[in-house]
Structures are given as C-alpha cells and as structure tokens.
C-alpha positions as CSV (number, residue, x, y, z in Angstrom):
1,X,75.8,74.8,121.5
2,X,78.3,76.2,119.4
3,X,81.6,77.0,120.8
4,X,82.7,80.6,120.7
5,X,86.2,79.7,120.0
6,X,88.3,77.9,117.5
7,X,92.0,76.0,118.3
8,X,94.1,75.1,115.6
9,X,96.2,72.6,116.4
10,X,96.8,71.3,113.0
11,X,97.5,74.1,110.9
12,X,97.7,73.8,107.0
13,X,101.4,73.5,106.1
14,X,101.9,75.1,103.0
15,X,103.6,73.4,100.3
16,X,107.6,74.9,98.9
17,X,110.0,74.1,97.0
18,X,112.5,77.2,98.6
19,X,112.9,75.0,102.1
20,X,110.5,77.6,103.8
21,X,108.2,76.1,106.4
22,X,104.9,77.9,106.5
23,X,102.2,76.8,108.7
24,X,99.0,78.4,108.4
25,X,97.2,78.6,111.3
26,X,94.1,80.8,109.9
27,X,93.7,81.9,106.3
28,X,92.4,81.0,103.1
29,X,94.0,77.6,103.0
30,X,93.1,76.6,106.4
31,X,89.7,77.5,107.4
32,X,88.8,80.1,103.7
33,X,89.0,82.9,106.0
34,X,89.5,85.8,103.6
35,X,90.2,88.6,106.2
36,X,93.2,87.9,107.5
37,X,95.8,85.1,107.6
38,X,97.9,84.3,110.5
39,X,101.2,81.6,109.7
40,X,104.3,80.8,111.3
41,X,107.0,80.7,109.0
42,X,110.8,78.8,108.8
43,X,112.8,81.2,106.2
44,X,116.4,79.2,106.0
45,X,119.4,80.8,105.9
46,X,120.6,82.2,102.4
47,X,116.0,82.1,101.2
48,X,115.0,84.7,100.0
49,X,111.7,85.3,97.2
50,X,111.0,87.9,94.4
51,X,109.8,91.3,95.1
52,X,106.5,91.7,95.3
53,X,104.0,94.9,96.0
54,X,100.8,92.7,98.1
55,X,97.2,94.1,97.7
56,X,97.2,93.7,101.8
57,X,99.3,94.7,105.0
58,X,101.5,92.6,106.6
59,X,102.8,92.1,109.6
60,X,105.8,90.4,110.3
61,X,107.0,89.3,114.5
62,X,110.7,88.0,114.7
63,X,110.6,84.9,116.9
64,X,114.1,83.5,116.4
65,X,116.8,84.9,113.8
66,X,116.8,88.1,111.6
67,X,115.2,88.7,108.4
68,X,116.2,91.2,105.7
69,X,113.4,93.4,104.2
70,X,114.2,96.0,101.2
71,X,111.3,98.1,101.7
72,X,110.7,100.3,98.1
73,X,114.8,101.2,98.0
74,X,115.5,100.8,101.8
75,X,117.0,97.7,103.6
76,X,115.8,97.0,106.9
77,X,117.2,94.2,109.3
78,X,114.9,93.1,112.0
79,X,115.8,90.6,114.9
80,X,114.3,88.6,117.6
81,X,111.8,90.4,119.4
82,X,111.2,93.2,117.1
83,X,108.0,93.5,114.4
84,X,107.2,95.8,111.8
85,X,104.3,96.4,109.4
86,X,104.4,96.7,105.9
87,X,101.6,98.8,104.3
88,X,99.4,97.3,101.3
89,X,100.4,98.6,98.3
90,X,104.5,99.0,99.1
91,X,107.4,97.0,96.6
92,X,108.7,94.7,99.0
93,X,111.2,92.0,98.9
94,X,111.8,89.6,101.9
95,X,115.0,87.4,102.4
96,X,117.1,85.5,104.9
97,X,120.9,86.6,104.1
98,X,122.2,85.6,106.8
99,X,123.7,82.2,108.6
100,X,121.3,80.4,110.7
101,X,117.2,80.1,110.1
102,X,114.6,83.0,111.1
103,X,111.6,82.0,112.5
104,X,108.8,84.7,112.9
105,X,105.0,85.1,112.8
106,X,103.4,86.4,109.6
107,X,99.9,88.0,109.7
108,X,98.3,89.3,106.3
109,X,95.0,91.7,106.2
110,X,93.4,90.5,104.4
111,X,94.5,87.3,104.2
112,X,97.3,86.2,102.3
113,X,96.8,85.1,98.3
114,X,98.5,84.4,95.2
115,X,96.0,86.5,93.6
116,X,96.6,89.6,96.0
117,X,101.0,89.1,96.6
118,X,102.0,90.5,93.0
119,X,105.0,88.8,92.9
120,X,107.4,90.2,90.3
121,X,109.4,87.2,87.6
C-alpha cells in the first residue's frame, strides 16, 4: 500500500555562487512539484540579489537573523519570529544588509522557477 505521506530528509540543495544555502525540501527541483515550493534558506550577511517582480506569492518565516525586503519603493525589516507574504506580481528585491546570517523558511505558490522569478540585470 502506498503511504499517504512523504518525509524529506534529503532535500535538493540548490546550487550558488552568492554563499546562499538553499535547501529545497518540495518543489520543482526536488520532487517536480509545480504548485508550491517549500526551502530553507542561509542568506549571509552583506547577500543580497537583483530585484525581481515573481509570477507567484511568497512567503517568507524568519528563523534566525533579519532580512531586508524593498517592497515596490518601501523597505521593510523583518526579524526572528516574524513572516510576511509577498503577493505575485509585486517588484521585490530581497537582501541581507546586516552583520551576522538570516536563516528563514521560503515557500513559493506556485513553486518557485527561473521561468516565473523575473529577475531584473
């Protein structure tokens, strides 16, 4: 019988060049689930990546640390134990200004792509 359930306890660890850690647990890379994508991420202090308007929502739980967001033209600073989400469709532009590591949980709907981010050069 088919078990009802699924543990991953060896989740796809994404490849960077930035120092990020990102571990997929679900998502396209890890099991090609298109509809949504759960990863635990490492940003190091002073990462940050492009802006970017995603073609899905995302939502973003502070572990350890605090990570800056500019949200269209607002900057918002979350930290350890907060979470926000960040509707499909907004300019966003995530970062890691300050001095020590952020760890948090990422979950996209749908799942996380390089086809559906829109990262800007």
């Amino acid at each position: 019988m088919k078990k009802k359930y699924t543990i991953q306890d060896s989740p796809f660890v994404v490849p960077t060049t930035d120092g990020k850690v990102i571990e997929e647990h679900f998502g396209l890379a890890t099991n090609k689930d298109s509809q949504i994508s759960i990863a635990r991420m490492i940003a190091p202090a002073g990462w940050s990546e492009p802006f970017q308007t995603p073609e899905f929502d995302e939502y973003t739980y502070i572990i350890k640390g605090k990570k800056q967001f500019i949200i269209e033209d607002e900057v918002v600073i979350l930290e350890a134990g907060q979470s926000i989400k960040i509707n499909k469709n907004t300019r966003v532009q995530y970062s890691n200004p300050f001095t020590i590591a952020c760890e948090y949980i990422a979950i996209c709907l749908p799942a996380f792509s390089m086809d559906l981010v829109n990262r800007e050069d």
